[in-house]
C-alpha positions in Angstrom: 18.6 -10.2 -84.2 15.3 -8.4 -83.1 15.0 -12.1 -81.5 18.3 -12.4 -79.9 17.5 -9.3 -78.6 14.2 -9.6 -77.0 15.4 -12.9 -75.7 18.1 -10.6 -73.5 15.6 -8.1 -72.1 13.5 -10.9 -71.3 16.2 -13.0 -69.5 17.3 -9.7 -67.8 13.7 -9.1 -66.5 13.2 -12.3 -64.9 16.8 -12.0 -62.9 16.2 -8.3 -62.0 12.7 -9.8 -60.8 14.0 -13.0 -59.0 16.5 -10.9 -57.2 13.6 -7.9 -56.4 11.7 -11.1 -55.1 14.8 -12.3 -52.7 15.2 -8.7 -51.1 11.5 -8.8 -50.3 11.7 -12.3 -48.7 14.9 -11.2 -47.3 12.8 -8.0 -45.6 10.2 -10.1 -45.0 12.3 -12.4 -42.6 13.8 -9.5 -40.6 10.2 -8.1 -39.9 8.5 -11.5 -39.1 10.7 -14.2 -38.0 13.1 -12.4 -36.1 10.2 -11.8 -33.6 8.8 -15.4 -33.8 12.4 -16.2 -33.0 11.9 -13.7 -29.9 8.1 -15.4 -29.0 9.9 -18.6 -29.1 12.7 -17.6 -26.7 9.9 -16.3 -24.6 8.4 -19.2 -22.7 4.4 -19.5 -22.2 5.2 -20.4 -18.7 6.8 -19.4 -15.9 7.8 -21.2 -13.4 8.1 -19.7 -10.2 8.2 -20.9 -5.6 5.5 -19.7 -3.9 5.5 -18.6 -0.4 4.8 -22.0 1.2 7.1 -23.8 -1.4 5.1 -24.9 -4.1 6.7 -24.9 -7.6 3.8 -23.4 -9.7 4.0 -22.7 -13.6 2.2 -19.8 -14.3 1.0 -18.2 -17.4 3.4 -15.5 -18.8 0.8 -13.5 -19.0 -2.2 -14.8 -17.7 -5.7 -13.0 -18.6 -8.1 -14.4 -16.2 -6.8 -13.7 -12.2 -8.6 -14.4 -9.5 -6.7 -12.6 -6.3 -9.3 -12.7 -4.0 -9.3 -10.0 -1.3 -6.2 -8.9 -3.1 -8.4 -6.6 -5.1 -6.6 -3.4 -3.7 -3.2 -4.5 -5.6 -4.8 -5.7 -9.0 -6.5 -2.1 -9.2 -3.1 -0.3 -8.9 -1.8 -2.6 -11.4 -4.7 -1.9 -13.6 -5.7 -5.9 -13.6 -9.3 -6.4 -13.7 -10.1 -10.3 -11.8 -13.0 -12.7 -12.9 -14.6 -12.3 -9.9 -14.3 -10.4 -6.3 -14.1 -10.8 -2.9 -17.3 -10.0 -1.0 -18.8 -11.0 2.6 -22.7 -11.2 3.4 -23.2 -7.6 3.8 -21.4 -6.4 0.9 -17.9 -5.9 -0.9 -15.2 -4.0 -0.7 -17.2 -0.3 -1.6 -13.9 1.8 -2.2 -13.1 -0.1 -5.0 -16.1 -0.2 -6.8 -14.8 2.9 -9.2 -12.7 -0.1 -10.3 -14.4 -3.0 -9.7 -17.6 -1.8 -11.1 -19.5 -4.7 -13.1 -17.0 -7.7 -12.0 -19.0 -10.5 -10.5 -18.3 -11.3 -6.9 -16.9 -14.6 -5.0 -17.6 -15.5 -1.6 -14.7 -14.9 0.8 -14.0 -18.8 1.4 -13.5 -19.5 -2.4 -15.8 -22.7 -2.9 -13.5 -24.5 -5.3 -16.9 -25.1 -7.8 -17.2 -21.3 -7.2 -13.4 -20.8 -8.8 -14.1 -23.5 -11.4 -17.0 -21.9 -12.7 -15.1 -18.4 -13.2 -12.5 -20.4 -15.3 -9.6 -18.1 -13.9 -6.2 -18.8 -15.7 -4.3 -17.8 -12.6 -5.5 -18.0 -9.1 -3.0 -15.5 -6.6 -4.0 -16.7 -2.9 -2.8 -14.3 0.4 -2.5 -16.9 3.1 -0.9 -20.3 3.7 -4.3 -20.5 6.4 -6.4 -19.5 3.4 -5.7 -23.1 1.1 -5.6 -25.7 4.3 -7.4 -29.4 4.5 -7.1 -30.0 1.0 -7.9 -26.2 -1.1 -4.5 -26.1 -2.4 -4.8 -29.1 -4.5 -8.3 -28.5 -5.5 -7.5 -25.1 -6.5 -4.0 -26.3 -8.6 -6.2 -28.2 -10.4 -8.5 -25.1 -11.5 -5.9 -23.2 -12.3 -1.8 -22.1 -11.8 -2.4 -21.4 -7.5 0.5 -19.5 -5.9 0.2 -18.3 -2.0 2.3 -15.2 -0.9 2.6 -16.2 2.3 2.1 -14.7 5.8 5.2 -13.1 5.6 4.7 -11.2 2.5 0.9 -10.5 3.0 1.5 -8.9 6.0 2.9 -6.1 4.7 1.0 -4.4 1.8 3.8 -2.9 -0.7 5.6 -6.3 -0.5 2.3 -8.2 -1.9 2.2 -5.5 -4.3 6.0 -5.6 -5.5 5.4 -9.1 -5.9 2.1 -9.2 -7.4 3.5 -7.0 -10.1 6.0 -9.5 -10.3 3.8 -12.4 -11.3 1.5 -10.4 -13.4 4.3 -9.0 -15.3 3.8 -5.2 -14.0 6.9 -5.1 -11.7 7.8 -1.4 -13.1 4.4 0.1 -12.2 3.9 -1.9 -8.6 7.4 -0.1 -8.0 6.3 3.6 -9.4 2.7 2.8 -6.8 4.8 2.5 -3.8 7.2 5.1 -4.7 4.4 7.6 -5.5 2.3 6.6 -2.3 5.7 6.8 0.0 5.8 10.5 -1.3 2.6 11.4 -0.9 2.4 10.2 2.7 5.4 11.9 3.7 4.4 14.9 2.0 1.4 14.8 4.2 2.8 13.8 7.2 5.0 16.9 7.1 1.5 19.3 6.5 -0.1 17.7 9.6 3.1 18.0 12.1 3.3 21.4 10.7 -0.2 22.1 11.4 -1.5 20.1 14.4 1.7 19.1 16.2 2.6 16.0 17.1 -0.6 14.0 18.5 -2.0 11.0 19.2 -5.1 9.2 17.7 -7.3 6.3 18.1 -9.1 4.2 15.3 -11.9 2.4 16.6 -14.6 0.3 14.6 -18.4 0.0 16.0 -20.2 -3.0 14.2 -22.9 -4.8 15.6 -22.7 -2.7 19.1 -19.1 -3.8 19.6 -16.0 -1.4 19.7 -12.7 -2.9 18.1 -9.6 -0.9 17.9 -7.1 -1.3 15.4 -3.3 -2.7 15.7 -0.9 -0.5 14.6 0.4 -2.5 12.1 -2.1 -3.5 9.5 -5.1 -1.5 7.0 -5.7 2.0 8.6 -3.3 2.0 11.6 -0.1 1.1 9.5 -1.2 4.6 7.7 -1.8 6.5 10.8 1.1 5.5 13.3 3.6 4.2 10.7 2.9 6.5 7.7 1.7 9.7 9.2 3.4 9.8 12.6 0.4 9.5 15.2 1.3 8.2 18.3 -0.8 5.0 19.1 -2.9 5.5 22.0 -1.9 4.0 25.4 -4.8 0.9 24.4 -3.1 -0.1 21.7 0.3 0.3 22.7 -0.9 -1.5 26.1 -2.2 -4.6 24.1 0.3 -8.0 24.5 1.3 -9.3 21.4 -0.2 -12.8 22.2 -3.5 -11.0 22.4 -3.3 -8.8 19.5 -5.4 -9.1 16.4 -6.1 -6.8 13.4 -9.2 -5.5 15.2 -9.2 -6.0 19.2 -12.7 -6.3 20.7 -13.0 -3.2 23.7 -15.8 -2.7 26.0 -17.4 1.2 26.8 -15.6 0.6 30.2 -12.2 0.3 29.0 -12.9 2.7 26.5 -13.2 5.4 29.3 -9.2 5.1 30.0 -8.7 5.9 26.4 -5.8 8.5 26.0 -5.8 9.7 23.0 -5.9 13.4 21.3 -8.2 12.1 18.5 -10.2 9.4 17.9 -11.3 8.1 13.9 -14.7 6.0 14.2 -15.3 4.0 11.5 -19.2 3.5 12.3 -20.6 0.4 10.9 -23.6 0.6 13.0 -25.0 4.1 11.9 -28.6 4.9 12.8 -28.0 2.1 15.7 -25.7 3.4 17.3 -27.0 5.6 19.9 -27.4 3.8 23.0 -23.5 3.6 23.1 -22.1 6.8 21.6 -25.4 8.5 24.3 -23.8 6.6 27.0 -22.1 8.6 30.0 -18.9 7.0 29.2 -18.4 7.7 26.0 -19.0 11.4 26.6 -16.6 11.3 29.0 -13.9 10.2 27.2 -11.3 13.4 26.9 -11.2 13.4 22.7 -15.3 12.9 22.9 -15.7 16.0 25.1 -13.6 18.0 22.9 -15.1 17.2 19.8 -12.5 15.6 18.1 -13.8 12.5 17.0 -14.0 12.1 13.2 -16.3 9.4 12.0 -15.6 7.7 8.9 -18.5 5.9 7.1 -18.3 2.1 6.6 -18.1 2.4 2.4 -14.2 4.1 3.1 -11.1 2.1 3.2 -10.1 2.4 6.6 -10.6 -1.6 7.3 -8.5 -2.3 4.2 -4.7 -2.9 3.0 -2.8 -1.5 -0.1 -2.3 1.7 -2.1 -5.7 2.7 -2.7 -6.9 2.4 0.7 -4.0 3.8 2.2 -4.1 7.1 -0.1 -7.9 7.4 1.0 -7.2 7.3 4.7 -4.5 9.9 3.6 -7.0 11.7 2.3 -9.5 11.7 4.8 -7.3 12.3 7.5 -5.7 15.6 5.9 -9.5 16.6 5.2 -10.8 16.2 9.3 -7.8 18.3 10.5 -8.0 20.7 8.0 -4.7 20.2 5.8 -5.3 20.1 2.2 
């Protein structure tokens, strides 16, 4: 009987045990292959036109960009690249709080340059930047996709979509929102405060004046952001001659009409045979002491969020908003 018995509890063990078993496989399956049914309806690739047509298959979410001179964008979107733009005489400086330890790249992207930084994803601005040939030699490094002149040209579009490729479409869109509030905010200090005035941004490199079109880096923020007027040198300029910078001698300088001038000085310490000269002193804004030089490390040559919120910056600072 004590047999029968023991037989029972035993019998009764292993089913309450089998079944205990099932409802932790059960468990188990809701907690682990329900998301490996999700990774798998999730594709490794996407594939996506780029701006001059190409269909490119790009990593969900790639880990290794390379965005050359796009740098601006991949900060805001908190996107560190294998490698950075640079020039001969340096990088972009008002990114380094960001950039700080990344490797650079020259600005013409050698294709054994790219190869050797082993980028996953390579994000290129202009259709004039992958001509004779780059294209294919970078599509072979890596997934290549070009915005486009059309996009590129204007900085919260090539950050919308760059968010879009990189998978950070919610915070590009919270960038631009929180930049368009802070430039109106400060555009309504400074009509408050100064009026509404005009303003001149002029760049001195290697004893050449440029001024800006007002339309890209600091001169979108200026005249399209916070209101200033272009002066009548800009506005004067045909559009089949304009160019980001326009070259300007001293002597045309001297019909500048303008209520402030912003110098970004790239020729500091060498500078004083032209800013000494007769004509520059005679320029209205000179003789009244409003010209508000800028040094060469700020972002007043560059595009995007970032630089646009230091011009902001800088501009509320030299009239005396805050």
């Amino acid at each position: 009987m004590l047999s029968v018995k023991f037989k029972a509890i035993c019998l009764m063990s292993l089913i309450l045990l089998l079944m205990l078993l099932s409802a932790c496989g059960n468990s188990a399956a809701g907690t682990t292959d329900t998301p490996s049914a999700d990774n798998a309806a999730q594709p490794s690739t996407v594939t996506v036109k780029d701006g001059m047509g190409h269909d490119v298959s790009i990593p969900a979410n790639p880990k290794r960009v390379l965005a050359s001179y796009l740098e601006d964008h991949l900060a805001v979107l908190g996107v560190t690249p294998v490698a950075q733009w640079s020039v001969a005489n340096g990088v972009q400086d008002y990114l380094q709080a960001q950039l700080a330890g990344v490797p650079t790249i020259a600005y013409d992207l050698p294709p054994e340059t790219v190869a050797s930084f082993d980028p996953d994803f390579i994000i290129i601005g202009s259709a004039s930047s992958v001509q004779n040939g780059l294209y294919e030699q970078y599509s072979k490094i890596a997934p290549t996709y070009v915005l486009g002149d059309e996009i590129v040209k204007d900085w919260r579009e090539t950050l919308l979509k760059m968010g879009e490729l990189l998978g950070k479409a919610d915070a590009a869109q919270k960038a631009v929102e929180d930049y368009n509030r802070k430039a109106a905010d400060t555009k309504a200090k400074l009509e408050s405060a100064v009026g509404k005035k005009s303003a001149a941004i002029l760049w001195m490199t290697q004893k050449q004046f440029y001024i800006v079109d007002n339309e890209v880096a600091s001169g979108d923020v200026l005249y399209g952001d916070l209101g200033f007027t272009p002066p009548n040198l800009v506005a004067g300029l045909p559009d089949e001659a304009k160019a980001a910078w326009n070259p300007i001698t001293l002597e045309k300088l001297a019909e500048l009409d303008a209520d402030y001038i912003f110098l970004v000085n790239s020729d500091k310490g060498q500078d004083a045979a032209a800013l000494n000269n007769p004509v520059w002193q005679g320029i209205p804004a000179v003789k009244a002491g409003h010209v508000y030089e800028m040094s060469i490390q700020s972002s007043w040559l560059y595009s995007g969020a970032v630089a646009g919120e230091k011009v902001i910056d800088d501009v509320a600072k030299a009239l005396g908003v805050q």
